[in-house]
C-alpha positions as CSV (number, residue, x, y, z in Angstrom):
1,X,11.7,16.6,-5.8
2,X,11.8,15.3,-9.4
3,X,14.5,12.5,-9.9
4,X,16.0,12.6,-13.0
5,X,18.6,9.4,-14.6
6,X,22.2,10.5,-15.6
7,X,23.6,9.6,-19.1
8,X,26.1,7.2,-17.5
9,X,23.2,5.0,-15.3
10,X,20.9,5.3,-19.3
11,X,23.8,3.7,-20.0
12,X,24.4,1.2,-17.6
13,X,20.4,-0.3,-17.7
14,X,21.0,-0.3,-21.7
15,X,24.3,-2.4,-21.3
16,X,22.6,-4.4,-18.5
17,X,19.3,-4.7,-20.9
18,X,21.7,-6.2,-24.0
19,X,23.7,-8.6,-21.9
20,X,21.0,-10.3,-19.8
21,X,18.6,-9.7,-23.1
22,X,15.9,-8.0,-20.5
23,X,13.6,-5.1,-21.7
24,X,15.0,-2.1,-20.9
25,X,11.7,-0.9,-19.7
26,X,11.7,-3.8,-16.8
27,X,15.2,-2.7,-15.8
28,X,13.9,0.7,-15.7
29,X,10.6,0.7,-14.0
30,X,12.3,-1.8,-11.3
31,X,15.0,0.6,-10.5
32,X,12.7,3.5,-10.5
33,X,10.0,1.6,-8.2
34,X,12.3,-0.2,-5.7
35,X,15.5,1.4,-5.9
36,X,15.5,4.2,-8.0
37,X,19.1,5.5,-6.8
38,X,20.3,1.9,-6.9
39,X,23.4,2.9,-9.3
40,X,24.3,5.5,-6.8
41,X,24.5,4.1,-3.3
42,X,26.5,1.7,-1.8
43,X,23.9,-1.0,-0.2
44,X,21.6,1.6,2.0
45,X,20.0,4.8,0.2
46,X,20.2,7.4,2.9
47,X,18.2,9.8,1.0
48,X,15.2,7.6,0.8
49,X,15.7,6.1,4.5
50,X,15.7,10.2,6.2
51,X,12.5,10.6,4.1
52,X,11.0,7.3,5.2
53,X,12.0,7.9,9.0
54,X,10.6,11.5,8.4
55,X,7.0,10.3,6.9
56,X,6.8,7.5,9.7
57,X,7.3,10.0,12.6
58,X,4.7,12.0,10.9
59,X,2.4,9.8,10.5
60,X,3.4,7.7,13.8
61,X,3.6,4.5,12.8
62,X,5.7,2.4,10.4
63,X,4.1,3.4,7.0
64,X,7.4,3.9,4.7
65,X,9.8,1.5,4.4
66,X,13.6,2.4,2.3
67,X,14.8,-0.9,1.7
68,X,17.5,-1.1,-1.6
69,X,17.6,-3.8,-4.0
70,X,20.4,-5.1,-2.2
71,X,19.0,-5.2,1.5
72,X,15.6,-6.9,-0.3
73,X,18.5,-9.6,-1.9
74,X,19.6,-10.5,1.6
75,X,16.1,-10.9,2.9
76,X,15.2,-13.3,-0.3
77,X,18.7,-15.5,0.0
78,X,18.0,-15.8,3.9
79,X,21.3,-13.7,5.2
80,X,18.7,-10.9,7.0
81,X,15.4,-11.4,8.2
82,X,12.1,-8.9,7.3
83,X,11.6,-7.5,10.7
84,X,11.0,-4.1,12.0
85,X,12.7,-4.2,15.2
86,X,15.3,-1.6,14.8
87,X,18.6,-3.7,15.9
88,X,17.4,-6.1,13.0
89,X,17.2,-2.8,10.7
90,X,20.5,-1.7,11.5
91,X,21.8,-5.4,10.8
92,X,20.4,-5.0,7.6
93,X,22.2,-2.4,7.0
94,X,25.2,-3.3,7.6
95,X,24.8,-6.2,5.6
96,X,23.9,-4.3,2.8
97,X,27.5,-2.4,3.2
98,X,29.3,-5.0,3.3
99,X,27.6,-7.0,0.2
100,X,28.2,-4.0,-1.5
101,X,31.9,-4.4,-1.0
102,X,31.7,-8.1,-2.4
103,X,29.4,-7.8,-5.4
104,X,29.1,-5.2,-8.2
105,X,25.6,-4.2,-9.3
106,X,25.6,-6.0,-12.0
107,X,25.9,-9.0,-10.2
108,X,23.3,-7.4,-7.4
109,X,21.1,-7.2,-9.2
110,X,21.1,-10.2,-11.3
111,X,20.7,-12.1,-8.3
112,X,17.7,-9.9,-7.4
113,X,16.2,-10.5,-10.5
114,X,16.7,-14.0,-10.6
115,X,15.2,-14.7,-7.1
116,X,12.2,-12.2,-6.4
117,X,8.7,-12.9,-5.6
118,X,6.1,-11.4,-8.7
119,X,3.1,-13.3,-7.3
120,X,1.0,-15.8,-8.1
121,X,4.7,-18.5,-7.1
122,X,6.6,-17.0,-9.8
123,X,9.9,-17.0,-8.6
124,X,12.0,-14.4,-10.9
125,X,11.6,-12.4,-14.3
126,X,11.8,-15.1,-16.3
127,X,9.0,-17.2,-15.1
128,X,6.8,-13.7,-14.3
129,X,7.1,-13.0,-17.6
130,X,6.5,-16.1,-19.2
131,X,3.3,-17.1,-17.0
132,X,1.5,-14.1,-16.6
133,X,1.9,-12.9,-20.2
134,X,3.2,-16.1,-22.4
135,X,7.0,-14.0,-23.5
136,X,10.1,-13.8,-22.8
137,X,11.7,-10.9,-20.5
138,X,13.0,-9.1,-24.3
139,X,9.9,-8.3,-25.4
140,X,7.9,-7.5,-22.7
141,X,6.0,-4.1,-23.2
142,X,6.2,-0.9,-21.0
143,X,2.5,-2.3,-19.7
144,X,3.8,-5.6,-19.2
145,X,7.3,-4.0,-17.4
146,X,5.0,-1.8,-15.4
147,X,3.3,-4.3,-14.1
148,X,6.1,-6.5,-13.2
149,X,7.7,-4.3,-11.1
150,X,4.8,-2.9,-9.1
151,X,4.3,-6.4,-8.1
152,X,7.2,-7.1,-6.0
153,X,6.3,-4.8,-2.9
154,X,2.6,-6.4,-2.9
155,X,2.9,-9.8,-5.2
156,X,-0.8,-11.3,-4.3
157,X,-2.9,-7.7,-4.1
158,X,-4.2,-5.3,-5.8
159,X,-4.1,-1.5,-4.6
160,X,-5.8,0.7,-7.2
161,X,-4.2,4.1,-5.1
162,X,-0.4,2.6,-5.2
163,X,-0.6,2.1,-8.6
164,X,-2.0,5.5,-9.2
165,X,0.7,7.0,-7.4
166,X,3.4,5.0,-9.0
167,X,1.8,6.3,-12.4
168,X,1.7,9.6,-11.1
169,X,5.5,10.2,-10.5
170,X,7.1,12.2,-13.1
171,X,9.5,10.1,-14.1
172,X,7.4,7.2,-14.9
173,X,4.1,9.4,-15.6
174,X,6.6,11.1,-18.7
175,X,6.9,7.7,-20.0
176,X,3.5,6.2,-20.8
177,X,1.5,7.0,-23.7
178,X,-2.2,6.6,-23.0
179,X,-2.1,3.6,-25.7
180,X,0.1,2.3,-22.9
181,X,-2.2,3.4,-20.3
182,X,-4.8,1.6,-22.0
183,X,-3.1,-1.6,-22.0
184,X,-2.1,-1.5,-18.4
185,X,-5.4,-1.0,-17.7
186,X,-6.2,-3.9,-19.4
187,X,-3.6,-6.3,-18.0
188,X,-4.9,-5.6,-14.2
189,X,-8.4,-6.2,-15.3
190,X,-7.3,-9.2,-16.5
191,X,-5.1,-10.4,-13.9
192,X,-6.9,-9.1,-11.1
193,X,-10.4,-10.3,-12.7
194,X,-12.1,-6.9,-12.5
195,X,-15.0,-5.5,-14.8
């Protein structure tokens, strides 16, 4: 099923983008990689965890994971552990509720922002983007935002199929020109030291 953005979540990353003076295209592809219906649930994304629970029964064994921006936040500031025992799961979740209830997603996901792990012990956007590419978080490049955000569910390694299938979804495969392809090809040659 194709997921498309409303007008009023466009608008939100845009206001987001201007205030925090982030590239809209990091906002983007991090919401669309880790939590693409961040703006529409309240701390757990049903939709995504019934698909995960689906795909794991299918493929019997814990393959999928649904974790939101905000359960992810919890596990970084030390309020949930990363564990797959299932009470510890439904903790989580609950946790995620109830944060929900205390912080709006602006504030969410400044936090997240702030604190997650790119790789490499670069702690944030801020320091992601200025070590791996010398810039601020404002002009980062769809490449460079790309990147970024595929990072954060496997910082340290390299997996040529992930990427492919992030690249292949239709939301992000509509936004890249192959100019853009080009230089994303180029930045994981570079970072990843492959010829």
């Amino acid at each position: 099923m194709r997921f498309c953005l409303k007008q009023n979540e466009t608008d939100w990353i845009k206001e987001f983008s201007n205030k925090y003076d982030i590239s809209p295209n990091l906002v983007l592809f991090i919401l669309l990689v880790e939590d693409k219906r961040f703006l529409r649930h309240r701390g757990v994304d049903w939709i995504g965890l019934i698909r995960a629970i689906i795909h794991n029964i299918k493929s019997l064994g814990l393959r999928e994971g649904a974790s939101t921006i905000t359960q992810q936040l919890l596990v970084i500031s030390g309020k949930s552990r990363r564990n797959k025992k299932i009470i510890n799961k439904v903790n989580k979740i609950i946790k995620a509720i109830n944060t929900e209830k205390k912080l709006s997603k602006e504030e969410l996901l400044t936090k997240y922002l702030e604190k997650v792990y790119f790789g490499r012990s670069y702690y944030g956007i801020y320091s992601a983007a200025e070590n791996y590419f010398g810039t601020s978080v404002s002009n980062l490049n769809k490449a460079e935002s790309f990147f970024l955000a595929e990072r954060i569910a496997l910082p340290n390694i390299f997996r040529k199929d992930r990427v492919i299938r992030m690249l292949n979804r239709p939301e992000i495969k509509k936004m890249f020109s192959k100019k853009d392809l080009k230089e994303l090809q180029r930045i994981y040659c570079e970072v990843f030291n492959m010829m």
